[in-house]
N, C-alpha and C positions, 0 to 999 in steps of 0.2 A: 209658404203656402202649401199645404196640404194637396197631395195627387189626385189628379182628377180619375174619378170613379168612372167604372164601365156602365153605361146606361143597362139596363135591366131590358131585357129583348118581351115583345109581343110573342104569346103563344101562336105557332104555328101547329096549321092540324094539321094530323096523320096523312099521308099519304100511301095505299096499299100498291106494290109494283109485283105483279103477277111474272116468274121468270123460268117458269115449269109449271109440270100439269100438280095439280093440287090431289090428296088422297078423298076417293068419293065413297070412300065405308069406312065401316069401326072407328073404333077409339079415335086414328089417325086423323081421320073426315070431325070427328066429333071437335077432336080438339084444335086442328086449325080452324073451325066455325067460331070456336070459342077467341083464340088469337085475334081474329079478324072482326068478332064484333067489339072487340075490348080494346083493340087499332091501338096500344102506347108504342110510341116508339122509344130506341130502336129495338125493333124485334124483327124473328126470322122463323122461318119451317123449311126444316129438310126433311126430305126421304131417301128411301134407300132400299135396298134389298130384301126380302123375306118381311115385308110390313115393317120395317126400323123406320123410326123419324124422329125428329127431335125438333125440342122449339123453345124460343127465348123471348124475353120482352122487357122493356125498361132498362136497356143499357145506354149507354154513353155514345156510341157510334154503331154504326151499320156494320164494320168489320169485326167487333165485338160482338154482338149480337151474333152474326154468322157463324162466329166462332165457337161461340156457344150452342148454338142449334145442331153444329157440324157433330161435336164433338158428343151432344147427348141419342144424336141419334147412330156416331158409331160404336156408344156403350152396346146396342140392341144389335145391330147389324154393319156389313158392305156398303163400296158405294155411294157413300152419301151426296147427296148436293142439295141445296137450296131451290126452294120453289116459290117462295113466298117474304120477301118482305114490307114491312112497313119502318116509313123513317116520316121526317116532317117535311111540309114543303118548303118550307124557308131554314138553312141550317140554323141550328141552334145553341148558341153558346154563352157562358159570360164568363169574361177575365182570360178567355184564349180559351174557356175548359167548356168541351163539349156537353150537351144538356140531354138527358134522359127525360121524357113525357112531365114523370114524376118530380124533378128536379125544376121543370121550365113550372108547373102549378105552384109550387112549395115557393120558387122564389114571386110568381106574382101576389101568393098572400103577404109574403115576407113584408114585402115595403109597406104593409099601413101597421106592422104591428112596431112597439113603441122598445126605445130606446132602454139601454144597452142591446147591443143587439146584434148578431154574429150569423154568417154564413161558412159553411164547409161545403167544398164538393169533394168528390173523390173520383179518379181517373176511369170508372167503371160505369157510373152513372148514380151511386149512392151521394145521400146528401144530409147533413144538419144543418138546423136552424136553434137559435135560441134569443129571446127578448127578455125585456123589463130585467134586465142583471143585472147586480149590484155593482158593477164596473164594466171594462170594456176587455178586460183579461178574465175576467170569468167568464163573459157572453162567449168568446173565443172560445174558451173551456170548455163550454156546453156544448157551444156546436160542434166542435172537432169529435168530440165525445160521442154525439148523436149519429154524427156521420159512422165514424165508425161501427157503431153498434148495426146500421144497416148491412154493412159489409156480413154477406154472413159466407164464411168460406166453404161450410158443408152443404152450400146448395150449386154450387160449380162444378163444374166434370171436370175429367181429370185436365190438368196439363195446363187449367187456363188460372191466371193471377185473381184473387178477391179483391185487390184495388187499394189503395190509399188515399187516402184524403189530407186536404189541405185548407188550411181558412184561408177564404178569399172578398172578405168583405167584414168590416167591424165599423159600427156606428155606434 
């Protein structure tokens, strides 16, 4: 008998957690406006000293996310810390691997599209999918593939990993 599959989770929404004061000019004000009406989780905004901030969105956990925010706003300045994040209300994961916004949509299309058919996640929040394949070793193919290709590592600051992926679902 074949292992029983992880049922596929209900989108849960954003939820914004205010944890500092938010920046109210320039660019900094403009673009956590911008963070917060576009709410994917996990995402974060730091500030920091001299106008430095930074901010992240569509990662795989909250500690991710912060880590990323931490670290683009101490490319610019001091000091950093976190003022703002957004994660879901309900956690969100399948197969044990936590779900970025992006990844929790991707997989509720996933289930009505048609056979062969493969899911990747990757430990950052990056994700492939792939259908109708000529087998269930190519659908895998595809998606591992796609997962990757989201990975992109020149868009991470310094110090933090671009992620790996791994197939976690082939029908």
């Amino acid at each position: 008998m074949p292992p029983q599959e992880a049922a596929l989770p209900e989108i849960s929404p954003p939820v914004v957690s205010r944890v500092g004061t938010a920046p109210d000019s320039g660019k900094a004000a403009r673009d956590h406006a911008r963070l917060l009406e576009q709410a994917w989780y996990h995402a974060a905004f730091a500030v920091g000293e001299d106008g430095a901030f930074g901010w992240s969105d569509n990662y795989a956990t909250a500690a991710m996310a912060d880590a990323a925010a931490l670290a683009w706003c101490r490319d610019s300045g001091e000091n950093c810390r976190i003022v703002t994040r957004i994660g879901p209300k309900t956690p969100m994961s399948y197969d044990g691997q936590p779900l970025s916004w992006t990844t929790a949509l991707a997989l509720k299309d996933f289930v009505h599209k048609p056979a062969p058919k493969a899911l990747a996640l990757s430990d950052t929040g990056a994700w492939g999918v792939s259908w109708n394949q000529p087998g269930r070793k190519a659908a895998a193919r595809v998606a591992l593939r796609n997962c990757q290709q989201r990975i992109d590592p020149a868009n991470k600051p310094g110090g933090l990993p671009a992620g790996s992926c791994r197939v976690v679902l082939v029908r």
